[in-house]
Gaussian input, Z-matrix of N, CA and C with variables (Angstrom, degrees):
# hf/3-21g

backbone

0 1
 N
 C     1     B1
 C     2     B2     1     A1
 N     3     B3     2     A2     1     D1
 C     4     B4     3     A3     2     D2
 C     5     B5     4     A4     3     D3
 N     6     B6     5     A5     4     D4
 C     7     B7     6     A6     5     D5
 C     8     B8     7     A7     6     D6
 N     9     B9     8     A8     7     D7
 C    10    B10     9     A9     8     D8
 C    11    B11    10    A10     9     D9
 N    12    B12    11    A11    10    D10
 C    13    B13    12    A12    11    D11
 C    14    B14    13    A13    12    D12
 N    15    B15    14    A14    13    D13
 C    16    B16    15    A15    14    D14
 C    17    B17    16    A16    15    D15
 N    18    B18    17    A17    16    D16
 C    19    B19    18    A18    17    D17
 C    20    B20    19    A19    18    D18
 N    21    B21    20    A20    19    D19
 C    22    B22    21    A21    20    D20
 C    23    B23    22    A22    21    D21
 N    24    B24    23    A23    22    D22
 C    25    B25    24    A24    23    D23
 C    26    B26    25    A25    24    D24
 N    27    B27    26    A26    25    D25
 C    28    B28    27    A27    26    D26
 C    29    B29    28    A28    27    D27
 N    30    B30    29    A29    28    D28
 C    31    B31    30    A30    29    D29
 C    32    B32    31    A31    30    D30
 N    33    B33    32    A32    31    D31
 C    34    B34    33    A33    32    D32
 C    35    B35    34    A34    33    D33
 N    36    B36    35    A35    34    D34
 C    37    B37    36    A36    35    D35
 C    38    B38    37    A37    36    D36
 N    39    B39    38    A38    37    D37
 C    40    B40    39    A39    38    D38
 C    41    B41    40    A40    39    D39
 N    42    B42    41    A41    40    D40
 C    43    B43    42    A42    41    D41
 C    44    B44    43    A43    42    D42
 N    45    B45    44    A44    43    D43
 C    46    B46    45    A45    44    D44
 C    47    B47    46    A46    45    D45
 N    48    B48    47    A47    46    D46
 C    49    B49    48    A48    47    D47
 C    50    B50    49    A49    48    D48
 N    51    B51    50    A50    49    D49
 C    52    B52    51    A51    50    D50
 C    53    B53    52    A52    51    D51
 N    54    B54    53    A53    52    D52
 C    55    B55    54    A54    53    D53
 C    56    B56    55    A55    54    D54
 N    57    B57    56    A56    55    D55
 C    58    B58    57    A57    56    D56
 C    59    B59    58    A58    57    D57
 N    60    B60    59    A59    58    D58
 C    61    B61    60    A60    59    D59
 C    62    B62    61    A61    60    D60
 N    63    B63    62    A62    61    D61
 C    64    B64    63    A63    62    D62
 C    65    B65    64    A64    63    D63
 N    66    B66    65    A65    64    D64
 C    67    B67    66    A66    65    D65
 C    68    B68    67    A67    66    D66
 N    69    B69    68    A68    67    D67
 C    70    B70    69    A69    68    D68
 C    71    B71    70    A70    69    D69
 N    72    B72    71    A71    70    D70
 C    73    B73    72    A72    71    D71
 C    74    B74    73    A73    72    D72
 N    75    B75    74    A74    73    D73
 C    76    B76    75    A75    74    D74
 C    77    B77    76    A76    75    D75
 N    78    B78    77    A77    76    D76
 C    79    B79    78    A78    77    D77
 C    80    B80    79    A79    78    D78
 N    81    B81    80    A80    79    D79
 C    82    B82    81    A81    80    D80
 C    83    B83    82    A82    81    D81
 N    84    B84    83    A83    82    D82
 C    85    B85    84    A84    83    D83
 C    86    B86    85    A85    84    D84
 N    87    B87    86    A86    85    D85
 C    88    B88    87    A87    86    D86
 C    89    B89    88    A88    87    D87
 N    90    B90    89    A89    88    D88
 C    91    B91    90    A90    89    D89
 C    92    B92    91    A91    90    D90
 N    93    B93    92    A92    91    D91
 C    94    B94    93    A93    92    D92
 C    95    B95    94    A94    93    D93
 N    96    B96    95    A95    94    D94
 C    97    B97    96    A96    95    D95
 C    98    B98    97    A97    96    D96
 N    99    B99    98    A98    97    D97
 C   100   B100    99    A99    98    D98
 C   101   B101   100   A100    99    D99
 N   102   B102   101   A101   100   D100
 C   103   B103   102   A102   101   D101
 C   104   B104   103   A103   102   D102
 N   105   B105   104   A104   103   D103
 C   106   B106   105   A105   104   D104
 C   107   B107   106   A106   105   D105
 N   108   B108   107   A107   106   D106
 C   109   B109   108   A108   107   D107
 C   110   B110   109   A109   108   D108
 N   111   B111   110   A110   109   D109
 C   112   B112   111   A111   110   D110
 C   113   B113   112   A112   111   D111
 N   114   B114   113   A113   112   D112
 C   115   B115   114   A114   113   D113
 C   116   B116   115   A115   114   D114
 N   117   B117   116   A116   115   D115
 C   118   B118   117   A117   116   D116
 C   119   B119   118   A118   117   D117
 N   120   B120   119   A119   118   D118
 C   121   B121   120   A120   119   D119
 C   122   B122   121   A121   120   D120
 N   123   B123   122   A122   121   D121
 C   124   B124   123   A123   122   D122
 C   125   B125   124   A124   123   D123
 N   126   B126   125   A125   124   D124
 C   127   B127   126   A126   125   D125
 C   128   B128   127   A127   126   D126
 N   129   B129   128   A128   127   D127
 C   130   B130   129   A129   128   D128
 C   131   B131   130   A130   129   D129
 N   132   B132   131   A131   130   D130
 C   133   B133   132   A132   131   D131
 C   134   B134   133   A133   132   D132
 N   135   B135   134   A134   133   D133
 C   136   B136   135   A135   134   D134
 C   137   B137   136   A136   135   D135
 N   138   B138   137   A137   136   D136
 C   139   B139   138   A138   137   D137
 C   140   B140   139   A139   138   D138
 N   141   B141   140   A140   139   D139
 C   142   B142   141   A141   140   D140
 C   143   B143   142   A142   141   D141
 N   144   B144   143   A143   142   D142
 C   145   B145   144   A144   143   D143
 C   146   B146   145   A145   144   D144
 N   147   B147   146   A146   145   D145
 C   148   B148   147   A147   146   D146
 C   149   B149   148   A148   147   D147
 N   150   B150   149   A149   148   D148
 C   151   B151   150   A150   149   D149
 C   152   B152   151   A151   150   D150
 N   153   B153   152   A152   151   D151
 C   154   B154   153   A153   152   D152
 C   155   B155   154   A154   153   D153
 N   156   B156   155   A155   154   D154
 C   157   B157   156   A156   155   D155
 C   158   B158   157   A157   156   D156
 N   159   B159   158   A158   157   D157
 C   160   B160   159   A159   158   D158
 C   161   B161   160   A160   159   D159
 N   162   B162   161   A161   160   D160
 C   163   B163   162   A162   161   D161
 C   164   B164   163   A163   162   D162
 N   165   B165   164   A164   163   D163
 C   166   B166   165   A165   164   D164
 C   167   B167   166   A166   165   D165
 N   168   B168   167   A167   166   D166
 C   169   B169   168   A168   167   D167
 C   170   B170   169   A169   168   D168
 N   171   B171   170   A170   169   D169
 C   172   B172   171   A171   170   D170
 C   173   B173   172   A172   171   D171
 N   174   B174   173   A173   172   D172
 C   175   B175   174   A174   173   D173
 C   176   B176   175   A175   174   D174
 N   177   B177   176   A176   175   D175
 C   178   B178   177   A177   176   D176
 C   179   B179   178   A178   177   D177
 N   180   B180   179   A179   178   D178
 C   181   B181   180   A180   179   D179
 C   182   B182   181   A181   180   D180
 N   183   B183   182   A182   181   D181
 C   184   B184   183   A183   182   D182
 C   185   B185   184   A184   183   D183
 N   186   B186   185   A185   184   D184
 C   187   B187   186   A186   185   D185
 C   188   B188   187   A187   186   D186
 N   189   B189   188   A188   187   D187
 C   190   B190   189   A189   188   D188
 C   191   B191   190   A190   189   D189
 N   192   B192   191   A191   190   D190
 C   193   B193   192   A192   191   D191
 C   194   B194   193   A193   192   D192
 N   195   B195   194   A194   193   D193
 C   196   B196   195   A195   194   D194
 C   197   B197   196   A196   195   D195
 N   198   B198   197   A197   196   D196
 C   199   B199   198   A198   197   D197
 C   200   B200   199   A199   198   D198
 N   201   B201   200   A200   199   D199
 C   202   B202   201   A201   200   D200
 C   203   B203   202   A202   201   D201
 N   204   B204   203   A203   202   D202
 C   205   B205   204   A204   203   D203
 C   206   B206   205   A205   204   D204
 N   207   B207   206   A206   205   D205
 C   208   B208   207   A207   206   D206
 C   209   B209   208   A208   207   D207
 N   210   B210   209   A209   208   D208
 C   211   B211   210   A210   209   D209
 C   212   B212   211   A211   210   D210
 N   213   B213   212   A212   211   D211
 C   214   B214   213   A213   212   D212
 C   215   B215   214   A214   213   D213
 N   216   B216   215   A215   214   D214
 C   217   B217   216   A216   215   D215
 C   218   B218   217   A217   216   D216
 N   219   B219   218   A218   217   D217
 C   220   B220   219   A219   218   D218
 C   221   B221   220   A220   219   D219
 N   222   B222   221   A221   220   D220
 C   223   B223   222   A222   221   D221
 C   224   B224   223   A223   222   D222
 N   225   B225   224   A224   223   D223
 C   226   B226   225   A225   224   D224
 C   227   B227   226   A226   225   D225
 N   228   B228   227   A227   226   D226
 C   229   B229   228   A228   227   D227
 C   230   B230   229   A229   228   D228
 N   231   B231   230   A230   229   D229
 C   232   B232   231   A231   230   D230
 C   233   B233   232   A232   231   D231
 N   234   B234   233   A233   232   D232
 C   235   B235   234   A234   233   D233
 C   236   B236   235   A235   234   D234
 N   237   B237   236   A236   235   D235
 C   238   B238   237   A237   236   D236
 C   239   B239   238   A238   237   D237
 N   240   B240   239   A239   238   D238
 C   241   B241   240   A240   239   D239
 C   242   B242   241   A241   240   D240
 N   243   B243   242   A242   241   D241
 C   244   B244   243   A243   242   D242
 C   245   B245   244   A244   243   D243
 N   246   B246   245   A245   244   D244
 C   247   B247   246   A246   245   D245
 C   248   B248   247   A247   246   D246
 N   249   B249   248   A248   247   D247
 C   250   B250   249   A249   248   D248
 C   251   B251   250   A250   249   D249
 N   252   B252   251   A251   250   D250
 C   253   B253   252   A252   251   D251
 C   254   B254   253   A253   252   D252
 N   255   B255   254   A254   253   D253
 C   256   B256   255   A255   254   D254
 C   257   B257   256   A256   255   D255
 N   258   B258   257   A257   256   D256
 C   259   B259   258   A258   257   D257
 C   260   B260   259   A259   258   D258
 N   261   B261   260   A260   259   D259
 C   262   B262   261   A261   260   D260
 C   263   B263   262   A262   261   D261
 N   264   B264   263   A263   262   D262
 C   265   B265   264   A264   263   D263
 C   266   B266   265   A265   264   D264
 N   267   B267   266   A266   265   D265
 C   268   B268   267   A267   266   D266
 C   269   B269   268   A268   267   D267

   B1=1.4372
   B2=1.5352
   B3=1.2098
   B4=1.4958
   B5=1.6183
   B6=1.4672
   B7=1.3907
   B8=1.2158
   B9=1.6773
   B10=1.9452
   B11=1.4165
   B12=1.0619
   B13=1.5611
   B14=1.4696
   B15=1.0819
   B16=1.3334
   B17=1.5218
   B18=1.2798
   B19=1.7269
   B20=1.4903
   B21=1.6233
   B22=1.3898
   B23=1.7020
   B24=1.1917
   B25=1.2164
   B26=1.6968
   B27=1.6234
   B28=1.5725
   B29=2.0278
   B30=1.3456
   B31=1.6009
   B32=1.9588
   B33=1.0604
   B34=1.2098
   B35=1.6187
   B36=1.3998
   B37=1.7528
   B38=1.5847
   B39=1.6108
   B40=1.2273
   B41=1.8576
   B42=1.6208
   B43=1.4682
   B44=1.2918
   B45=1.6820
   B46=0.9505
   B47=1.5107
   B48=1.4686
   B49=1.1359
   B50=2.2779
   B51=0.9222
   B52=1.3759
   B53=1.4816
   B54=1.1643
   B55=1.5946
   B56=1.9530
   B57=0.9645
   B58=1.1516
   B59=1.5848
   B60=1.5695
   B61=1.3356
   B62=1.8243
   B63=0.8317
   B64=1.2952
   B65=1.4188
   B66=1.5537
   B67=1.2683
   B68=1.5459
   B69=1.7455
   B70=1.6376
   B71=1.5278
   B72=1.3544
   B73=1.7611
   B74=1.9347
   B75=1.5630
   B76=1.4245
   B77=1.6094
   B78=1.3768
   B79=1.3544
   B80=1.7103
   B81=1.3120
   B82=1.3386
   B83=1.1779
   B84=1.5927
   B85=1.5079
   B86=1.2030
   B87=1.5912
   B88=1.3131
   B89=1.9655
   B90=1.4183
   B91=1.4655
   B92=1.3881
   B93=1.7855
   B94=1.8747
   B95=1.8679
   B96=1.3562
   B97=1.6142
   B98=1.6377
   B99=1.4039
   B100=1.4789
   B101=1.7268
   B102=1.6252
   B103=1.6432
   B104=1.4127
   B105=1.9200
   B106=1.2648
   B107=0.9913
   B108=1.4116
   B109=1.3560
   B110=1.6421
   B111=1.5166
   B112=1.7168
   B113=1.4007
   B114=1.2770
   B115=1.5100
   B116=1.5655
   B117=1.6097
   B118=1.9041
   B119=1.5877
   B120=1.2445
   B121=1.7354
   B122=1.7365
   B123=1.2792
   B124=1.7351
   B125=1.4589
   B126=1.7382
   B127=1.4798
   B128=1.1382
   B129=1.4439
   B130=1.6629
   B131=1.6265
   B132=0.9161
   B133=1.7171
   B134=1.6080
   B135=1.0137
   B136=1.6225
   B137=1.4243
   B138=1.8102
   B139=1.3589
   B140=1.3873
   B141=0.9847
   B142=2.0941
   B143=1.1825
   B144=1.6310
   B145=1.5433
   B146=1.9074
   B147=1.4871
   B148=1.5437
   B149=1.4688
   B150=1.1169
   B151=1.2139
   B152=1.8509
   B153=1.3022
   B154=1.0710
   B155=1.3946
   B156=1.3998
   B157=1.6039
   B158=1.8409
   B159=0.5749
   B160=1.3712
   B161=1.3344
   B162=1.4863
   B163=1.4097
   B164=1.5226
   B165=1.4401
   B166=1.1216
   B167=1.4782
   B168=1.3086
   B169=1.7025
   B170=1.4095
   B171=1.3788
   B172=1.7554
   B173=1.2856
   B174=1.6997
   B175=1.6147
   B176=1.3837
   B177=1.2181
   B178=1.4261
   B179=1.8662
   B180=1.4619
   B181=1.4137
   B182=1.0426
   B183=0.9390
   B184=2.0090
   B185=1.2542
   B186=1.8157
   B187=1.4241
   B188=1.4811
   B189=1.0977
   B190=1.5939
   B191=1.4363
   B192=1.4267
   B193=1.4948
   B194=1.2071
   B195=1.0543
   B196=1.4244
   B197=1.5186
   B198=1.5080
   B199=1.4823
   B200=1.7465
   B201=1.6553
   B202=1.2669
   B203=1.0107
   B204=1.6631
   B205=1.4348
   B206=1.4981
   B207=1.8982
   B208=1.1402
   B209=1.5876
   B210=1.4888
   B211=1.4418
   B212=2.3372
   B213=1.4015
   B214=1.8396
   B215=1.3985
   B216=1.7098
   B217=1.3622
   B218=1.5176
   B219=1.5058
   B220=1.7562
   B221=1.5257
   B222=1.8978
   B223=1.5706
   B224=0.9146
   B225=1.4198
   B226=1.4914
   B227=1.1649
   B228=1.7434
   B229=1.3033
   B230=1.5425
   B231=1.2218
   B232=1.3186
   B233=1.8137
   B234=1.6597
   B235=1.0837
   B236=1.7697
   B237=0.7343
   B238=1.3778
   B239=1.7180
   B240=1.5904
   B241=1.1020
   B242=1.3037
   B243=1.3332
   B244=1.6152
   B245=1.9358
   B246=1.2058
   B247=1.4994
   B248=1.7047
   B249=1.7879
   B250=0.7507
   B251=1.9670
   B252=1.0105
   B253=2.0273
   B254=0.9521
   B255=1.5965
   B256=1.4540
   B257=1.9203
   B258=1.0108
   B259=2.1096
   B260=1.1580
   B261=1.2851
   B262=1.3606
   B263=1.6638
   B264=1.3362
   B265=1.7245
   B266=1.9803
   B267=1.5897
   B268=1.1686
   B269=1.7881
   A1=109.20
   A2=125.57
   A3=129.98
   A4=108.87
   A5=85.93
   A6=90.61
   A7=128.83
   A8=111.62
   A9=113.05
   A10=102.18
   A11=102.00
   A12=117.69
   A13=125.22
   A14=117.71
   A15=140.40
   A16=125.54
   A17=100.46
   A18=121.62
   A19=105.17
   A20=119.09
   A21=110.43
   A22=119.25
   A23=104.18
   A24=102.58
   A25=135.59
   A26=92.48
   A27=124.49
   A28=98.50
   A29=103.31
   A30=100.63
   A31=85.96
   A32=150.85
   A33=126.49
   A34=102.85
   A35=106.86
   A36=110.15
   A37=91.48
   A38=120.94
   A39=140.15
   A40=117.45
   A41=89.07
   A42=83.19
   A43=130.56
   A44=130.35
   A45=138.96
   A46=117.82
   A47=108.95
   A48=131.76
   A49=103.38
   A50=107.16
   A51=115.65
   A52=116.31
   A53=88.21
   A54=85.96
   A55=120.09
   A56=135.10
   A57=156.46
   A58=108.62
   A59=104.17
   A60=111.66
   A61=114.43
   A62=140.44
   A63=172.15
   A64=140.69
   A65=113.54
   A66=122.47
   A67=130.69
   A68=96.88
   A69=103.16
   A70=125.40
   A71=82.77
   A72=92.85
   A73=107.35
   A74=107.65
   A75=116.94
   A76=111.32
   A77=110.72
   A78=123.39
   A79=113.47
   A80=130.80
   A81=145.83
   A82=160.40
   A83=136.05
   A84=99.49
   A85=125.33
   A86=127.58
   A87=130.12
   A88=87.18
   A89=105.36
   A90=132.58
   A91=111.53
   A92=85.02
   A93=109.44
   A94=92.19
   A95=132.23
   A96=118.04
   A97=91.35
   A98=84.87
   A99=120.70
   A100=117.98
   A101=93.66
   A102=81.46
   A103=101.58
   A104=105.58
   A105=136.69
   A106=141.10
   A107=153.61
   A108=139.91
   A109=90.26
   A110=92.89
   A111=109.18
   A112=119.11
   A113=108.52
   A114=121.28
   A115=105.14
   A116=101.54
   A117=103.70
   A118=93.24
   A119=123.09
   A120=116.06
   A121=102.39
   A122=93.05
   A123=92.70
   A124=112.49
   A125=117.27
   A126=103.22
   A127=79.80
   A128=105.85
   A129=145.73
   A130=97.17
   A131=134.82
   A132=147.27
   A133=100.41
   A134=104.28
   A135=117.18
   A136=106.90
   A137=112.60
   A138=105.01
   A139=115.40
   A140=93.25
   A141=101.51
   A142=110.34
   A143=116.60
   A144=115.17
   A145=90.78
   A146=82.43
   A147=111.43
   A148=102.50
   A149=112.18
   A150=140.88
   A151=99.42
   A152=134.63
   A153=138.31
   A154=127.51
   A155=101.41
   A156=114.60
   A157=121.74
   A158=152.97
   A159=159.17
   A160=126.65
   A161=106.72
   A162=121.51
   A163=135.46
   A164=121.90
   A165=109.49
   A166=110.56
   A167=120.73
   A168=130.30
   A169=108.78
   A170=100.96
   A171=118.47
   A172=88.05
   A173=103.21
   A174=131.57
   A175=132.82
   A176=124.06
   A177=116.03
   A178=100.68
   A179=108.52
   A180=115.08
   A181=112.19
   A182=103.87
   A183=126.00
   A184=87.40
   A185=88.97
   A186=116.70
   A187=109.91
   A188=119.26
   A189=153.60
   A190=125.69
   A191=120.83
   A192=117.07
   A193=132.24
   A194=140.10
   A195=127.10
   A196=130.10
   A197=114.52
   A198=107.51
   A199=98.73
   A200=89.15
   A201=108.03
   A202=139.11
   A203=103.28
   A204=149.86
   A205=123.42
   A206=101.09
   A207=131.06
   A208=123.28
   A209=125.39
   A210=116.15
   A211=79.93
   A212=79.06
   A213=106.83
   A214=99.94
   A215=114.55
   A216=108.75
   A217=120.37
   A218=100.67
   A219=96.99
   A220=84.48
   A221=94.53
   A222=105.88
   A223=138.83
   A224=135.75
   A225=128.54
   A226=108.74
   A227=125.59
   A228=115.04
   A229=117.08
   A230=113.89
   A231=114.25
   A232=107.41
   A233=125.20
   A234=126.90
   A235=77.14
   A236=126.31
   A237=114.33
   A238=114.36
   A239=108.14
   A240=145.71
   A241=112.10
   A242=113.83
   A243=114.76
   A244=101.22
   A245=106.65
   A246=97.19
   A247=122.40
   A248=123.77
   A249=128.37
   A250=113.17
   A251=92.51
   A252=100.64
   A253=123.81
   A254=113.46
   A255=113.76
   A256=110.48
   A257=117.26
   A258=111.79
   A259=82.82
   A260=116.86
   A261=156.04
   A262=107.12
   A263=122.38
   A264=122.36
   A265=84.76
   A266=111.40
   A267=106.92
   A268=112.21
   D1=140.36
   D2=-174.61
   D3=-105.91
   D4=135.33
   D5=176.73
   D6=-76.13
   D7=155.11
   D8=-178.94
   D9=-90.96
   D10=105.25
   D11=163.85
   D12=-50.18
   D13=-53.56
   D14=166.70
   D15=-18.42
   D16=-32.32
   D17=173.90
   D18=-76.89
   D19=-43.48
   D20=-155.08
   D21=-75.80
   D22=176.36
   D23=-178.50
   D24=-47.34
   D25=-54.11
   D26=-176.29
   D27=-58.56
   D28=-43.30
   D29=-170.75
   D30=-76.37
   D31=-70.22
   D32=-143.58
   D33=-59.50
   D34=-42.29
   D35=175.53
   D36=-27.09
   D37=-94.66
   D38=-178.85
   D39=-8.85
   D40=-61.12
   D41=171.49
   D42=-99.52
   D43=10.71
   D44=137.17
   D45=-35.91
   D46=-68.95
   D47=-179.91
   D48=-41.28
   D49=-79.67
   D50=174.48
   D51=-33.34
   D52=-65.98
   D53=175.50
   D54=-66.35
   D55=-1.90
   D56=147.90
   D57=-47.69
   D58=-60.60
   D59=-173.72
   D60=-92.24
   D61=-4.76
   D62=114.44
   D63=-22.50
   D64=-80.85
   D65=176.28
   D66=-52.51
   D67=-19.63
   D68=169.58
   D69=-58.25
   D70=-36.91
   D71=-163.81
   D72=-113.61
   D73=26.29
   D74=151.35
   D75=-50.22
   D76=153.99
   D77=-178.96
   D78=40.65
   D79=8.94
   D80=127.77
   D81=-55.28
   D82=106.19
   D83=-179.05
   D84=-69.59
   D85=154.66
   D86=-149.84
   D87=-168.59
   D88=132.99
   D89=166.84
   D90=60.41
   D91=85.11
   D92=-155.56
   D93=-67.14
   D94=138.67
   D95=154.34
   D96=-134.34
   D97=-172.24
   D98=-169.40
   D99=20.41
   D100=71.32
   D101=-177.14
   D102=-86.88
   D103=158.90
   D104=142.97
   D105=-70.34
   D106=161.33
   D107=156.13
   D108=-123.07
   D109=139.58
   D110=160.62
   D111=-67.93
   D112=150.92
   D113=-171.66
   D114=-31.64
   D115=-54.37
   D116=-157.71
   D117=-81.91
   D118=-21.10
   D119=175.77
   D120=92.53
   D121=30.40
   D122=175.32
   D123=-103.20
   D124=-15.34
   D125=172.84
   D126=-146.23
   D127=179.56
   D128=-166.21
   D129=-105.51
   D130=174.39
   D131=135.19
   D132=-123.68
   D133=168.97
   D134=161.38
   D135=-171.38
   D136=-179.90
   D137=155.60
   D138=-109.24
   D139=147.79
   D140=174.23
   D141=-116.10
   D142=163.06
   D143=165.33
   D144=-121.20
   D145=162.80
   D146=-171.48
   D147=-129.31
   D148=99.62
   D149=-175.46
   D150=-78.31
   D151=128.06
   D152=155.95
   D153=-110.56
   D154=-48.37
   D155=177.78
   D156=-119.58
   D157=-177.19
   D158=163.64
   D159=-83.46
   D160=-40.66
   D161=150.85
   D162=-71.71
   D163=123.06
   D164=-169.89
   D165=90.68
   D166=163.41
   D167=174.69
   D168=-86.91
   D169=154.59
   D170=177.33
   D171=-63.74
   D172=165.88
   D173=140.66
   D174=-72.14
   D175=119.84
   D176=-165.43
   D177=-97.42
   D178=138.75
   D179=171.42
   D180=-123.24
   D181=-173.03
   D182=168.65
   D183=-127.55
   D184=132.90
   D185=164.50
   D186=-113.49
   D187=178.57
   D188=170.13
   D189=-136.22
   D190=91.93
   D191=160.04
   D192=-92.31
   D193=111.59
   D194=145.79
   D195=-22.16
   D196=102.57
   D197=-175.68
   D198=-68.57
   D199=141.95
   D200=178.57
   D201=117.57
   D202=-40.51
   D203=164.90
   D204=-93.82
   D205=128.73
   D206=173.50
   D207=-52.28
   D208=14.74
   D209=-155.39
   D210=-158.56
   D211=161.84
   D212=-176.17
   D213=-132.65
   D214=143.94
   D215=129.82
   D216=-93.10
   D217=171.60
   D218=171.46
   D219=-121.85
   D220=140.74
   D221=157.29
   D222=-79.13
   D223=123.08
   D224=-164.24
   D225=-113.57
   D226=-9.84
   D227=158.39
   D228=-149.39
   D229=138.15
   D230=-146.36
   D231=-78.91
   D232=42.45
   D233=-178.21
   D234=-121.49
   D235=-12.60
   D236=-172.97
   D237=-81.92
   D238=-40.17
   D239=161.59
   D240=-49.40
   D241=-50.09
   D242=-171.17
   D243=-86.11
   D244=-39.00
   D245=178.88
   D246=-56.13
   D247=-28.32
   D248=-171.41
   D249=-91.47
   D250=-53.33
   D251=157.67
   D252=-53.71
   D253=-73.27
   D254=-158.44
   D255=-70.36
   D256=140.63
   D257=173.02
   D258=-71.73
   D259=160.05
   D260=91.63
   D261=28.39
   D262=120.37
   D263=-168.21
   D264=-109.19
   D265=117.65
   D266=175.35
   D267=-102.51

């Protein structure tokens, strides 16, 4: 039978520790990569993760910033995404 770790000392250290580094940026985006810039250079995209729980992996999105500006959207569907990137197919 295997033991639950989870009780012992060394694992709360561990997840003390994590959650330390973590729990700030719950229900946040947090560990901006691969940004874009839009054609006209007025926002950014990137991906973010959205950290909720500790357990388990974040959610990864697409964001939208406004360069310049303190605030993001997140995309929730990728027609929204395509209207703002992609031109116009003439």
């Amino acid at each position: 039978m295997e033991r639950d770790l989870r009780e012992s000392p060394l694992y709360r250290e561990v997840e003390d520790h994590f959650r330390r580094v973590y729990e700030p940026g719950f229900g946040k985006v947090t560990e901006p990569s691969d940004p874009r810039p839009s054609p006209d250079g007025r926002w950014v995209a990137f991906t973010g993760s959205l950290w909720e729980k500790l357990e388990g992996t974040p959610k990864t999105r697409i964001c939208l910033a406004p360069l310049g500006r303190a605030y993001l959207d997140l995309v929730t569907r990728m027609t929204a995404w395509f209207e703002r990137f992609m031109p116009a197919r003439q």
